[in-house]
N, C-alpha and C positions, 0 to 999 in steps of 0.2 A: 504494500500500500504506500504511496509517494502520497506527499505532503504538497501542498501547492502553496506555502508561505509567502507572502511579504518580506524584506528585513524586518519593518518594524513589528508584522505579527511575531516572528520567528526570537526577538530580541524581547517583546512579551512575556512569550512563552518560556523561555530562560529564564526572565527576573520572577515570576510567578511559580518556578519550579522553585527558585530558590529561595525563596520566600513561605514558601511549603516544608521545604526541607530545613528551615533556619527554625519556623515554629512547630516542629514534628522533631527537634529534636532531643527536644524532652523525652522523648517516647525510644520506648525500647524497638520501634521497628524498623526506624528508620534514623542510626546515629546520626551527627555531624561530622560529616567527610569537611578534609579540604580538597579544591578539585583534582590535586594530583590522587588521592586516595580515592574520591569515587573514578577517576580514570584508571587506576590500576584493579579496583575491585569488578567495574564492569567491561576490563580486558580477562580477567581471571573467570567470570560468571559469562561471557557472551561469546568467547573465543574457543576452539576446542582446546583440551588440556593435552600435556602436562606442559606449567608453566615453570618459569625459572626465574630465580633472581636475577640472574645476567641476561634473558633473553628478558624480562619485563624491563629493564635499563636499556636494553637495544633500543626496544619497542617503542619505548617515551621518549629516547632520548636522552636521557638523565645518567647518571651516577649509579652504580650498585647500591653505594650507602643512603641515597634518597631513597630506593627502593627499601632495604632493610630497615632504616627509620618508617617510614608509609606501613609496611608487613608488622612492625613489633606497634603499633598503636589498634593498627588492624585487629592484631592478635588476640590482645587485651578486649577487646570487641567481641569474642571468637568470633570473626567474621570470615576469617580464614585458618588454618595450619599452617603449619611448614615441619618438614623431614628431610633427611638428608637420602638423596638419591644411591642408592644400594651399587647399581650399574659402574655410576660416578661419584666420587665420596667427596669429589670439588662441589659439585652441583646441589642445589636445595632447592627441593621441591615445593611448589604452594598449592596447597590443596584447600578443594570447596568446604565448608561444612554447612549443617541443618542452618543453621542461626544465620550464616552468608546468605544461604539460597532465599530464606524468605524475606529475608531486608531485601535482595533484588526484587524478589517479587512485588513485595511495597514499592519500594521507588519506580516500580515498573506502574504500578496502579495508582500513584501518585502522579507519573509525567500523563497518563491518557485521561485522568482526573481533570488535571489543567487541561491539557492538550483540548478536550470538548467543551470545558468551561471559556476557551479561547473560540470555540466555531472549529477550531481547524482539523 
């Protein structure tokens, strides 16, 4: 399904997502990311797996260590895991869990919330 935005609908839709997300984040469903954490959490939930610390630093463009900073707040969150790759004992694995998948789900039911409360 394509979207047929405006900028200005489209720049709406952002400030009202995150305005959603600023006052919802009292709630256990849907923490307060900052946007590199919900970028990494909905490259880790949207992307197929398995992910990496060095390939999620690829992927953004950033540093490892902004990544392992992002994963240990995360963590704290159980929003995600992390294990060390068996195969490769350099590599660390980031795994989904229960409490990740449904906070996606939320912010998933929060952006088409807005998204129709906008027309679009």
């Amino acid at each position: 399904m394509a979207l047929n935005l405006k900028p200005d609908q489209a720049l709406k839709l952002l400030h009202e997502l995150s305005l959603g997300l600023v006052r919802d984040s009292n709630s256990d469903a849907v923490p307060d990311f900052t946007i590199r954490q919900l970028a990494i959490l909905l490259t880790i939930y949207l992307e197929n797996p398995p992910h990496t610390v060095r390939g999620l630093a690829r992927k953004l463009g950033v540093t490892k260590p902004v990544i392992t900073r992002a994963l240990d707040a995360m963590g704290k969150k159980e929003i995600v895991a992390r294990r060390r790759d068996e195969k490769d004992r350099r590599n660390v694995i980031i795994q989904r869990t229960v409490k990740g998948s449904l906070t996606v789900e939320s912010l998933g039911d929060l952006v088409r919330g807005k998204a129709s409360e906008l027309g679009a």
